[in-house]
N, C-alpha and C positions, 0 to 999 in steps of 0.2 A: 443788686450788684451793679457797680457802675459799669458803664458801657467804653469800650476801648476807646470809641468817637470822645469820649469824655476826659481823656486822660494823654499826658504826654509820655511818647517812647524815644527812649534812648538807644539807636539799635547804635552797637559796637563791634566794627572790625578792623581791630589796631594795624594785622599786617592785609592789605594796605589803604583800603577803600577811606575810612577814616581821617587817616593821617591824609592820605591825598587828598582830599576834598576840602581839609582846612589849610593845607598848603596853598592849595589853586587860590580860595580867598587871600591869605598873606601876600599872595603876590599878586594879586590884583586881578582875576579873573573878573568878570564883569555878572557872568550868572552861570550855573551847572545845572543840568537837567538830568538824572540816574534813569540810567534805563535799562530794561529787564535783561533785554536780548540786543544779540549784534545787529539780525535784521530791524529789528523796532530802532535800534540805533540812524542804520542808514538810512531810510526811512521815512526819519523825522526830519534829520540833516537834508533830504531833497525839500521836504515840507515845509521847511522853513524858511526855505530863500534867500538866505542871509549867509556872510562870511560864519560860520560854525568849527568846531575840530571836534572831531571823533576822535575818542580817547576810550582807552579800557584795554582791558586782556583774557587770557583765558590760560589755565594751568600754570599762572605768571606771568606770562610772556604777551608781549604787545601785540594786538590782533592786527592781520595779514592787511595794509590799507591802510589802517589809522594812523594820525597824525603821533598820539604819545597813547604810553604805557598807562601801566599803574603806581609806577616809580616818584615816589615826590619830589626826587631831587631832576624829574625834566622839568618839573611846573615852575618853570624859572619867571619872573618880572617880565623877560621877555620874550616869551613864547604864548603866557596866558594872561596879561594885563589886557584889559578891556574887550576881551573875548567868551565867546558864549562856548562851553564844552560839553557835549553830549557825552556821556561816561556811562561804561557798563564793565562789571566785573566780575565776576565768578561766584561770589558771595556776599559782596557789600549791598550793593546795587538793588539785588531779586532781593534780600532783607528790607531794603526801606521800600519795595512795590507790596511787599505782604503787610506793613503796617499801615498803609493810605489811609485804612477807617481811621487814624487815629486823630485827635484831635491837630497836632504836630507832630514833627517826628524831627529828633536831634541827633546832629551824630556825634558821636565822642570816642575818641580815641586816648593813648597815652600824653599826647602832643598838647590837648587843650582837656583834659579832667577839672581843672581848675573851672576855668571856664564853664561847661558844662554843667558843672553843679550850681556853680553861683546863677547860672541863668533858670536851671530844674525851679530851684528853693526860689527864686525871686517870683516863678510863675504862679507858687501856691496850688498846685495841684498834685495829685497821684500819679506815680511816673510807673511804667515798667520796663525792662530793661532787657532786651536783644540782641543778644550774640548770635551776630553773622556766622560765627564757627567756617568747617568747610565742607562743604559738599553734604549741609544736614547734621552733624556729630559735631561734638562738643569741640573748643578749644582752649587750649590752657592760658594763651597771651588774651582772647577776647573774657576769658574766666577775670584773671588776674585786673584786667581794666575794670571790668563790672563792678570786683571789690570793692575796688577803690574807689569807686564814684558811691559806694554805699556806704564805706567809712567816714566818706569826706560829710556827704551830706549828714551821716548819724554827726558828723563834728559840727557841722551848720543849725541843725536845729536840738543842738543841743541833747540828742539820743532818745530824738522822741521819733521812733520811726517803730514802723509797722510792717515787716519784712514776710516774703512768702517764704518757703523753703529756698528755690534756688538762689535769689538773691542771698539767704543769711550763709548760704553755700558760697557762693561768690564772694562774699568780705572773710570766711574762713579761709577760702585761698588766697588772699590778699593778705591777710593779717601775718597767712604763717609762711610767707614768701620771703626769699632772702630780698634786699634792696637793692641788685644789681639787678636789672630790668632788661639790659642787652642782654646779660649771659639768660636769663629768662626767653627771651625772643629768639637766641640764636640755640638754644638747644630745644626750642617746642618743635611739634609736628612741622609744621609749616615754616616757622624758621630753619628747619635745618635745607628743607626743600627750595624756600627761596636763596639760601645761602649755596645750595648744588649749584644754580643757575648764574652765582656772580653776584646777589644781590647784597650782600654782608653790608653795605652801606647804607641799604635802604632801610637793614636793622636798625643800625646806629639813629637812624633819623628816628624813627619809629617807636625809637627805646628813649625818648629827651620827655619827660614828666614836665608837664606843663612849657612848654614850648613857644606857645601860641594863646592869644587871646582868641580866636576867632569861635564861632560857636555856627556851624555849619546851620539852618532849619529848614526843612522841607514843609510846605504849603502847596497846595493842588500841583504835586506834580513838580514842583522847580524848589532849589535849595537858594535862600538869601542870607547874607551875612549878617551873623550880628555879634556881640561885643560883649564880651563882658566890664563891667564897667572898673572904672579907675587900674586896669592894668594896662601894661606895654606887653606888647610882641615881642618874645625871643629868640628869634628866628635861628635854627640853629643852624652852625657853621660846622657840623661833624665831618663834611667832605671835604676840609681843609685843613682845621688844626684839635681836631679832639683826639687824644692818644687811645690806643687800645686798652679794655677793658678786662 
């Protein structure tokens, strides 16, 4: 059996660790380092010596101190261009600290799938796929992403894939999903919760398929950006003029 060190993870948590973390790249964050806990967060920020922002949340909402959320529309050009972000979150975060053995570990959201795949399929190896979910239990928006990175890739290599059960579970809910992806976001578990809070925007952001070129990748510990090739950035302007869905 191959050994997880062997193998690339896709861990997926659309609302919102995902999506934030290819934002912070589009806008030019300089490097992000996921961290498990709030303490291990400050922590490192003294450790470092350096200008840092503490960023993360907990229940949603931006922890007591820190500079930003988990909201992607703060990760603006200029708040996070050429800056280093410590980031901890509720469920994205402790996800990619449980997959460390792995060879890499990729994050992929609704925002850059495209992406994602094309970078999975160019690497040639065995991926398995990680839903962040919340608090341990399944979730329907990091289901429905999973899908679709298994449908894409079955479209990449032509349908020569060799799926476990919950992955062929995951392109099942994908497959038999209407195509409206906000109204998906905004009536799951956790969307409706981040929607209580005021967040209905950060749906919008978070519900934009292929969005983004960026392809988040975690190596010992710190995520660097990388690309997928021959596309542009579509950065979305849903906090301005995208009409309701």
């Amino acid at each position: 059996m191959e050994k997880p060190k062997d193998r690339s993870v896709a861990v997926v948590d659309v609302l919102r660790a995902s999506t934030t973390m290819a934002y912070a790249y589009a806008r030019g964050a300089a490097r992000i380092i996921p961290v498990a806990s709030i303490e291990a967060a400050t922590a490192l920020a003294i450790q470092l010596g350096e200008e840092v922002m503490l960023c993360g949340e907990r229940e949603g909402k931006r922890i007591d101190g820190f500079h930003l959320g988990n909201s992607p529309q703060e990760y603006t050009e200029e708040t996070v261009a050429g800056r280093t972000l410590l980031l901890t979150t509720t469920n994205g975060t402790k996800a990619i600290e449980r997959c460390e053995i792995a060879r890499e570990v990729v994050v992929a959201g609704l925002v850059n799938a495209s992406a994602v795949v094309e970078y999975l399929v160019a690497a040639e190896r065995n991926v398995t796929l990680v839903c962040a979910g919340k608090f341990g239990r399944f979730s329907m928006e990091d289901g429905l992403c999973a899908g679709m990175l298994v449908a894409r890739m079955r479209e990449a290599v032509e349908g020569d894939l060799e799926l476990g059960d919950s992955a062929g579970a995951a392109e099942i809910i994908y497959r038999s999903s209407p195509p409206d992806t906000l109204s998906i976001l905004r009536n799951c578990e956790h969307g409706r919760y981040l929607g209580s809070l005021g967040f209905d925007q950060d749906l919008r952001v978070c519900a934009e398929v292929d969005a983004l070129s960026v392809v988040p990748v975690v190596r010992q510990g710190r995520i660097r950006r990388e690309d997928a090739p021959a596309r542009e950035d579509r950065i979305s302007q849903a906090a301005n003029d995208r009409p309701d869905s």
